[in-house]
MMTF fields as JSON, N, C-alpha, C and O atoms, coordinates in Angstrom:
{
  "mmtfVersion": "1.0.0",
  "mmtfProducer": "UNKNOWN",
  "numBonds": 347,
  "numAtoms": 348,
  "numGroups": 87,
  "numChains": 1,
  "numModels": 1,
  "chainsPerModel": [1],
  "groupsPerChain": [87],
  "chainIdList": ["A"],
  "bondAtomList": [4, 2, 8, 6, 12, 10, 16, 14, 20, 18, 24, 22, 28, 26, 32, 30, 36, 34, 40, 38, 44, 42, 48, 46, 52, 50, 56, 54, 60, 58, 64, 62, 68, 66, 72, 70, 76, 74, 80, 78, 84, 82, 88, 86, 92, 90, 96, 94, 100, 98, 104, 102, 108, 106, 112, 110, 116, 114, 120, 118, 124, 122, 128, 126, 132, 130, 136, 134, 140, 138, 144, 142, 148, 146, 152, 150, 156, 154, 160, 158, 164, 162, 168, 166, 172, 170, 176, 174, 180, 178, 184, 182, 188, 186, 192, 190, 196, 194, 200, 198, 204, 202, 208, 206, 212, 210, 216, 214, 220, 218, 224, 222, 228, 226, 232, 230, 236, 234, 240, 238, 244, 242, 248, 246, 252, 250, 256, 254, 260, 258, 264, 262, 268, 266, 272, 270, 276, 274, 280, 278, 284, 282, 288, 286, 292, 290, 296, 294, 300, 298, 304, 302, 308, 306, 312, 310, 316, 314, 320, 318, 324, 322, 328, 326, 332, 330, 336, 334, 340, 338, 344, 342],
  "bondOrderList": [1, 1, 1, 1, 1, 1, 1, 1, 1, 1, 1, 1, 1, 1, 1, 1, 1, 1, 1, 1, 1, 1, 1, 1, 1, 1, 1, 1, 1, 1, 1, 1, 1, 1, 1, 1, 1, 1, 1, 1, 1, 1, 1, 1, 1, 1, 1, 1, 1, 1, 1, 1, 1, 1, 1, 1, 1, 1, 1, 1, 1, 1, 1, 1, 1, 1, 1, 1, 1, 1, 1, 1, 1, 1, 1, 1, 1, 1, 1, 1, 1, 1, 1, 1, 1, 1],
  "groupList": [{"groupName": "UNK", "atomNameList": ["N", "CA", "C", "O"], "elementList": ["N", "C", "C", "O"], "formalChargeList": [0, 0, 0, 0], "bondAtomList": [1, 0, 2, 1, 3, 2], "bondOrderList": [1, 1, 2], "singleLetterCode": "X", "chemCompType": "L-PEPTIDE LINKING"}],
  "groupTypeList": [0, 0, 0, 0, 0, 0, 0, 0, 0, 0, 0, 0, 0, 0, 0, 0, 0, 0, 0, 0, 0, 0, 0, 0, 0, 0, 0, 0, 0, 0, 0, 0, 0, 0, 0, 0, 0, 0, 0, 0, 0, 0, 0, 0, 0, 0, 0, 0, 0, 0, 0, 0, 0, 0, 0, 0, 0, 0, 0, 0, 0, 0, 0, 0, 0, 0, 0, 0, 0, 0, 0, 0, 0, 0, 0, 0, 0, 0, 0, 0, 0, 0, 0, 0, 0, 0, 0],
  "groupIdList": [1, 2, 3, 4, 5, 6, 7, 8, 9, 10, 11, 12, 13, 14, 15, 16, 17, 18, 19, 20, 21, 22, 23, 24, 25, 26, 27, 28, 29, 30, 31, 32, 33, 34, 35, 36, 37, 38, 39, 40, 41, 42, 43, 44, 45, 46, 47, 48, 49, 50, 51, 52, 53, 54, 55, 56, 57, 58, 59, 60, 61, 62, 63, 64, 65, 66, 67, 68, 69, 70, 71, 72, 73, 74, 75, 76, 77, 78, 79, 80, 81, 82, 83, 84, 85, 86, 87],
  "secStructList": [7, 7, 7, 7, 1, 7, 7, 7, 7, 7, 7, 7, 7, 7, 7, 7, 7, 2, 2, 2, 2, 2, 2, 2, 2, 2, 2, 2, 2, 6, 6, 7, 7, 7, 2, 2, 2, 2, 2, 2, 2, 2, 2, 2, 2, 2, 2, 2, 2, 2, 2, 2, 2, 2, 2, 2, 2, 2, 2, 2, 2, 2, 2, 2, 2, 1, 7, 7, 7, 2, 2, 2, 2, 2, 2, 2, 2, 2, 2, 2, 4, 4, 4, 7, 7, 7, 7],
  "xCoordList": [-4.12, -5.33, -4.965, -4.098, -5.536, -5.518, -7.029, -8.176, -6.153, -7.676, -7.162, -6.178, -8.083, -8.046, -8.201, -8.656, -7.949, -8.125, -6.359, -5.304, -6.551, -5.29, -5.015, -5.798, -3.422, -2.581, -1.762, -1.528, -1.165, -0.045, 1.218, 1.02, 2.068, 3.038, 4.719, 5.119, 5.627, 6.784, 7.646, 7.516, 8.767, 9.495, 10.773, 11.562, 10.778, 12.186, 12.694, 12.108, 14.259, 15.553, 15.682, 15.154, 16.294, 15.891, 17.008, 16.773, 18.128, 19.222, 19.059, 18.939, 19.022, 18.678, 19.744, 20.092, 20.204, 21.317, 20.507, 19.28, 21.133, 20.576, 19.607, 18.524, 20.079, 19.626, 18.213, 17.215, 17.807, 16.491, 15.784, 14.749, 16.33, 15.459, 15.237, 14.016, 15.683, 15.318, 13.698, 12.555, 14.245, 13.65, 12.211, 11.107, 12.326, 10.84, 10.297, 9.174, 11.077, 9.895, 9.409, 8.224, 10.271, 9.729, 8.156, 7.303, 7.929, 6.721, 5.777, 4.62, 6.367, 5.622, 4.634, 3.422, 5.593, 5.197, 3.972, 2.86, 4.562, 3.19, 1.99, 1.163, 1.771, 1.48, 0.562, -0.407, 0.905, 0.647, 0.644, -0.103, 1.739, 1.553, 2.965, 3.971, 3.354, 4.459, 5.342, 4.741, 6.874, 7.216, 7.228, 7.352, 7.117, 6.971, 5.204, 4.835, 4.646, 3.5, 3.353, 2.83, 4.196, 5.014, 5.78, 5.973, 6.264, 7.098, 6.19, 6.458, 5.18, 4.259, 3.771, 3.716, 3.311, 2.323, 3.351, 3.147, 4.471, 5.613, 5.695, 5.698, 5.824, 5.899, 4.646, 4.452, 3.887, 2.453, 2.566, 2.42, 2.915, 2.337, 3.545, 3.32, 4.439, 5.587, 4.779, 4.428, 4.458, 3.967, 2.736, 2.504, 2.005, 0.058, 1.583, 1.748, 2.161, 2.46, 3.103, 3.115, 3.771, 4.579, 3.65, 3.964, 1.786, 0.7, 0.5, 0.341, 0.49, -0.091, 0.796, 0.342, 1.61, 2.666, 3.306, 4.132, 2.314, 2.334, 1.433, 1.492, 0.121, -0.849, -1.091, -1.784, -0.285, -0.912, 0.495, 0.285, 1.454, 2.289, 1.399, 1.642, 0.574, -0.143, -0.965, -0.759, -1.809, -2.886, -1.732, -2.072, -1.007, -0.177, 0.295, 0.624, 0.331, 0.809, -0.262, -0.109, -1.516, -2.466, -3.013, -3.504, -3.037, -3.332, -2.21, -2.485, -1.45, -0.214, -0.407, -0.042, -1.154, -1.566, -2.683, -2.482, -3.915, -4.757, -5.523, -6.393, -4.871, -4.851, -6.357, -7.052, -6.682, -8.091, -8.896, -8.459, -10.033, -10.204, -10.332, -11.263, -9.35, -9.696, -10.977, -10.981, -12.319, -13.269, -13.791, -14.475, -13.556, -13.669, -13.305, -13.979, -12.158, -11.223, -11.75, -11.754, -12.047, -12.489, -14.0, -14.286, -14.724, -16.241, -15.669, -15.394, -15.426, -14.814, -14.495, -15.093, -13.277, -13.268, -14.362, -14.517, -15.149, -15.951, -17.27, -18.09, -17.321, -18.348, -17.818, -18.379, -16.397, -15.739, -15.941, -16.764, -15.579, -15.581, -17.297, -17.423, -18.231, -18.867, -20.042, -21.114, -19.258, -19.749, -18.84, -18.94, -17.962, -17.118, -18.015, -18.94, -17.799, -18.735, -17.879, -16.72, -18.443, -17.251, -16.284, -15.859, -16.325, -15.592, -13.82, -12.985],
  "yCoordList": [-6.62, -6.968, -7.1, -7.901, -6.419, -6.617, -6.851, -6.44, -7.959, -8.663, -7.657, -7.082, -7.851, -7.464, -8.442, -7.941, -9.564, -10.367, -11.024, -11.006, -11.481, -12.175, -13.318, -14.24, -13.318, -14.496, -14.777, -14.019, -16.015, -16.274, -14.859, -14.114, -14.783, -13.776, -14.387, -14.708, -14.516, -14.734, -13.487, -12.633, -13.453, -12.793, -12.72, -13.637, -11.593, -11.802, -10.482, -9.443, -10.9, -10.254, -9.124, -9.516, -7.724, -6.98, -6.045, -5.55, -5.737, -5.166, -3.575, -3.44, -2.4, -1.025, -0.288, -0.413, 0.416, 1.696, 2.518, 2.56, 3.132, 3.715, 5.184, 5.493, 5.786, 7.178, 6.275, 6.88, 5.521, 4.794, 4.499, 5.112, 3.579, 3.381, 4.962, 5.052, 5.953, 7.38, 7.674, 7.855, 7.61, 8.208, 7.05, 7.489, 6.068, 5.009, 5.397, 5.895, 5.243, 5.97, 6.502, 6.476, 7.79, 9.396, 8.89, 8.644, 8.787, 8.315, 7.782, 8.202, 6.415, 5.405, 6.723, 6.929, 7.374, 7.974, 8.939, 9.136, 9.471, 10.218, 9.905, 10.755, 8.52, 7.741, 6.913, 6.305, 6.906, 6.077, 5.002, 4.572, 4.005, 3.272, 2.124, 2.759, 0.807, 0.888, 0.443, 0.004, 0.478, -0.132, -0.761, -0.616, -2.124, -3.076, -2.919, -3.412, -2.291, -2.073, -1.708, -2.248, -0.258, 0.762, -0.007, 0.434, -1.127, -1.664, -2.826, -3.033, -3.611, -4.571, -3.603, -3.908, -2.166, -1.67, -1.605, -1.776, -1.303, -0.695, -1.477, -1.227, -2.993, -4.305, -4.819, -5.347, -4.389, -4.403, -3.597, -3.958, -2.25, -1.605, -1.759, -1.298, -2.23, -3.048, -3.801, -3.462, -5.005, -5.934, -5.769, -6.427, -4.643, -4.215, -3.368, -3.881, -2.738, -2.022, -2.787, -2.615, -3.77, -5.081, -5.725, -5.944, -6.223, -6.471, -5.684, -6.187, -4.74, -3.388, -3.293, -2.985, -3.529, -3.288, -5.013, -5.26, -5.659, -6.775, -6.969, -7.707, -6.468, -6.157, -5.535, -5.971, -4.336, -3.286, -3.845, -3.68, -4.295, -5.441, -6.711, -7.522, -6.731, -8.193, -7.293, -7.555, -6.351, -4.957, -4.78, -5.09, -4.522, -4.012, -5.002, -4.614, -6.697, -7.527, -8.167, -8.825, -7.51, -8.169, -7.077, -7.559, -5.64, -4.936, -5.175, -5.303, -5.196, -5.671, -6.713, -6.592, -7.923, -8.753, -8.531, -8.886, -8.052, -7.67, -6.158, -5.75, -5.549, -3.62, -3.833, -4.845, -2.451, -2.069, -1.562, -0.851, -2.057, -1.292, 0.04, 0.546, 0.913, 2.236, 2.889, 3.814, 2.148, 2.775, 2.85, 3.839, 1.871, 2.002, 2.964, 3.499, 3.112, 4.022, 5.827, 6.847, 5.835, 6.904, 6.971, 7.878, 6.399, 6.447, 6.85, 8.049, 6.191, 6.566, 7.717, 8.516, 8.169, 9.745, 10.701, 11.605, 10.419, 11.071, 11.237, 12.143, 10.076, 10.231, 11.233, 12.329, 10.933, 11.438, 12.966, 13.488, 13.66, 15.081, 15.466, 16.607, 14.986, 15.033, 15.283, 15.854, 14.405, 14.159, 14.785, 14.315, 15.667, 15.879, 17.638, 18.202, 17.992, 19.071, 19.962, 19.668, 21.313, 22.224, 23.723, 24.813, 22.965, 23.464, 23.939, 24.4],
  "zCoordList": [3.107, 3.829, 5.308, 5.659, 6.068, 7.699, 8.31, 8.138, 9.299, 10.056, 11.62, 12.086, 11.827, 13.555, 14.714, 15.742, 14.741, 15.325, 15.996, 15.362, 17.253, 17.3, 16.989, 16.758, 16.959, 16.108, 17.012, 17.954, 16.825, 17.273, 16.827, 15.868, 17.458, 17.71, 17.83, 18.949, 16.657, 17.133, 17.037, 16.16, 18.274, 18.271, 17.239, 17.012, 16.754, 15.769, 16.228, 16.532, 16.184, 16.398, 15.23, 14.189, 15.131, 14.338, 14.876, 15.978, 14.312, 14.607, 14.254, 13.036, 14.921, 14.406, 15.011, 16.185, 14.243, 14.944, 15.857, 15.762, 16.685, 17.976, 17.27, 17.766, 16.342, 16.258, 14.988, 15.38, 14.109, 13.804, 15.291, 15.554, 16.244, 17.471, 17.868, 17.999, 18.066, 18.452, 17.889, 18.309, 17.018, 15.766, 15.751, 16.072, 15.482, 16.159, 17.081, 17.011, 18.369, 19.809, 19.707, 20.041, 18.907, 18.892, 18.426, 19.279, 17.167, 16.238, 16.909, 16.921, 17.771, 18.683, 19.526, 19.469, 20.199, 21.298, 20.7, 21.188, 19.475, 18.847, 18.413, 18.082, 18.376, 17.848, 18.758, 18.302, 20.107, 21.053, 21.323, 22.202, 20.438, 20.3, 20.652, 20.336, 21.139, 21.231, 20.101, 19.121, 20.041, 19.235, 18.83, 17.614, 19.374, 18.154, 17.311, 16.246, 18.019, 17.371, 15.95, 14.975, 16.231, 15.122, 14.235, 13.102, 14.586, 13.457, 12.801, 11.617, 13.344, 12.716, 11.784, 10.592, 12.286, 11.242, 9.93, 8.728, 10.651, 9.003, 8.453, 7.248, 8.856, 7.84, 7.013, 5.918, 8.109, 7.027, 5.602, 4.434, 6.265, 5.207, 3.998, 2.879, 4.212, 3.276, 2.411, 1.28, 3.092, 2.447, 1.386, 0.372, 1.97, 1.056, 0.165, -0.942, 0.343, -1.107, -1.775, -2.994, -1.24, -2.268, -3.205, -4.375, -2.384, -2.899, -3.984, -5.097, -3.839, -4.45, -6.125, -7.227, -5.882, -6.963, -8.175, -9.053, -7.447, -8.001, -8.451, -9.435, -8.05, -8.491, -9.917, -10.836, -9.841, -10.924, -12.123, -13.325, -11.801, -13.155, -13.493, -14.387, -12.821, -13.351, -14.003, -15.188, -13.955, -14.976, -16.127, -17.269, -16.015, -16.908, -17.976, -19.097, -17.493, -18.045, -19.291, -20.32, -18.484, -19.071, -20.051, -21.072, -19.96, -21.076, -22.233, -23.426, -21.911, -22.708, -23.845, -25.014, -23.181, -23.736, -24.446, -25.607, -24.271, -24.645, -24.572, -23.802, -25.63, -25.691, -25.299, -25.394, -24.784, -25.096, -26.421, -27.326, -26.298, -27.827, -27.85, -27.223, -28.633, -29.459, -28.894, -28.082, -29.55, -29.787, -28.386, -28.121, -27.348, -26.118, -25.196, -24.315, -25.512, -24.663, -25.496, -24.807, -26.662, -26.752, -26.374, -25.592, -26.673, -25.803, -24.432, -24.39, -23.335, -22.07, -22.068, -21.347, -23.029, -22.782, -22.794, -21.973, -23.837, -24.201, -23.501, -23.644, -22.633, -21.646, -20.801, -20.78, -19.801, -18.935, -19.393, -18.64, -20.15, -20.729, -20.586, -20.142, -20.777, -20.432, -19.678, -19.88, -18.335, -17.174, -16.365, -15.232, -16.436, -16.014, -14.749, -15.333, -13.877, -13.643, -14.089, -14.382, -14.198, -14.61, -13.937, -14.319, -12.868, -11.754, -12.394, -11.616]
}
């Protein structure tokens, strides 16, 4: 989830070999954007797929726990086939 609004901002120290910093600008620059910009977005988007993937083990934990029914999951198909266009 991203807000657009500002926040407080701390600086953190972040050690990178010279040819990764290359390789960031480059992007930044394509990008228009500056680096640390480029790197908030990368930690973001770390974090929504960390979300993301904790997410779909908690789906998983819970069909697990409770299958779907059979007759459900074939109705579903059977709509889907269906409704499907036939491109």
């Amino acid at each position: 989830m991203v807000y657009h609004m500002v926040m407080a901002r701390r600086e953190v120290l972040v050690q990178l070999d010279d040819e990764l910093v290359t390789k960031l600008d480059a992007v930044a620059r394509t990008r228009g954007v500056s680096r640390s910009e480029l790197l908030r977005r990368g930690a973001l988007a770390v974090l929504e797929a960390d979300d993301l993937t904790a997410a779909d083990a908690a789906l998983q934990r819970a069909y697990r726990q409770q299958p779907q029914d059979p007759l459900l999951v074939h109705a579903a198909q059977r709509m889907a086939a269906e409704t499907t266009p036939p491109w």
